[in-house]
C-alpha positions as CSV (number, residue, x, y, z in Angstrom):
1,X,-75.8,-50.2,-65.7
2,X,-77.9,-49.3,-62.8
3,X,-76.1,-49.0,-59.1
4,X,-76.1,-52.5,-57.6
5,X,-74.7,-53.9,-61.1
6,X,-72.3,-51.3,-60.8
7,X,-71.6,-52.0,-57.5
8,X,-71.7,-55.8,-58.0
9,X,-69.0,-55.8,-60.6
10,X,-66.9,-53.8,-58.7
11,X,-67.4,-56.3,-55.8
12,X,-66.3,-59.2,-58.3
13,X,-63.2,-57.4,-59.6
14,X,-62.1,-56.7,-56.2
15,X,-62.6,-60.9,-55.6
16,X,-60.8,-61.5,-58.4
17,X,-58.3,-59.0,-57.9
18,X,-57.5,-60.6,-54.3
19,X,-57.4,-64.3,-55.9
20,X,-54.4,-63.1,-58.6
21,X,-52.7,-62.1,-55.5
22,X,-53.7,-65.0,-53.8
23,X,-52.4,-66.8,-56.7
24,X,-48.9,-64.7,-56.8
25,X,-47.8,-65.1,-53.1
26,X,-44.3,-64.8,-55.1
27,X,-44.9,-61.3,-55.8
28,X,-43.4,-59.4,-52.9
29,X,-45.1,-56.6,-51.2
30,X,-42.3,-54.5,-51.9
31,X,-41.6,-54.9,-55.5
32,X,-45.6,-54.2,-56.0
33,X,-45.0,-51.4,-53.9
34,X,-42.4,-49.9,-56.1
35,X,-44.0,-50.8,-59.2
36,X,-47.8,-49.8,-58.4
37,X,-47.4,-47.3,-55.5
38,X,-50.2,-49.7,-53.5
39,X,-49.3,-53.3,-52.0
40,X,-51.6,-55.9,-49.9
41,X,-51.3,-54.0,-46.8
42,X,-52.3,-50.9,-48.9
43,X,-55.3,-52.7,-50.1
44,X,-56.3,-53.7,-46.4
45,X,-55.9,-50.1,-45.1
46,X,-58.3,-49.0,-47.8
47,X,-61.0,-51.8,-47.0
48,X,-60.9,-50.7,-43.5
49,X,-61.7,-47.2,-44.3
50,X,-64.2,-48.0,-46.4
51,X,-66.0,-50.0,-44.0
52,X,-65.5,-47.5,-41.3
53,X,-67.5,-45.2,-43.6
54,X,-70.2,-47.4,-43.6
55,X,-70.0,-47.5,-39.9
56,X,-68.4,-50.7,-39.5
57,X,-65.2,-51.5,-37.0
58,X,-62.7,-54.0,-38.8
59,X,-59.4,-54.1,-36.8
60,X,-56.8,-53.7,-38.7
61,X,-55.8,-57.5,-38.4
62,X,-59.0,-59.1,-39.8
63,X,-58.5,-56.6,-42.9
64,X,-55.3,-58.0,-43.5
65,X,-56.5,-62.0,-42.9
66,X,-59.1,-60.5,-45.5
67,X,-56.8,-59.5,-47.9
68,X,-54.4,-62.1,-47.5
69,X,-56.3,-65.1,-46.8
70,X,-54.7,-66.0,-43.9
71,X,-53.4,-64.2,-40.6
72,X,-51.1,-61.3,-42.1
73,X,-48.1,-63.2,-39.2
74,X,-48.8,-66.6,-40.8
75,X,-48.5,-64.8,-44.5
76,X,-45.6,-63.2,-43.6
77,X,-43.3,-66.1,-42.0
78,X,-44.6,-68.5,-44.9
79,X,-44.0,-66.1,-48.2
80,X,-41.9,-62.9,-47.2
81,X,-38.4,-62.9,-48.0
């Protein structure tokens, strides 16, 4: 496996890794939290470090829409309990 392939599977396991949470909007942030030590937030922190790296500014609001698929507000007042 050379480095794109590498890097392109990793790109479509993080898609599909965002769609099963997509998917489980039952699945508190909490309770993943407790039971994985990361939650969605977690996951939007760590893609806007990552693209900071590469020298790209994400606020931390559009990381969150990314991650949840909608604004993080409109996520939380539809699916939080």
């Amino acid at each position: 496996m050379n480095e794109n392939e590498k890097k392109e599977i990793q790109s479509a396991t993080f898609e599909r890794l965002l769609k099963h949470l997509d998917e489980r909007k039952d699945l508190q942030n909490i309770d993943l939290m407790n039971l994985a030590n990361f939650c969605r937030n977690c996951l939007s922190r760590w893609y806007r470090e990552e693209a900071e790296k590469k020298g790209i500014t994400i606020s931390d609001s559009k990381a969150r829409e990314r991650v949840y698929g909608m604004p993080y507000s409109e996520w939380k007042e539809k699916y939080q309990k």
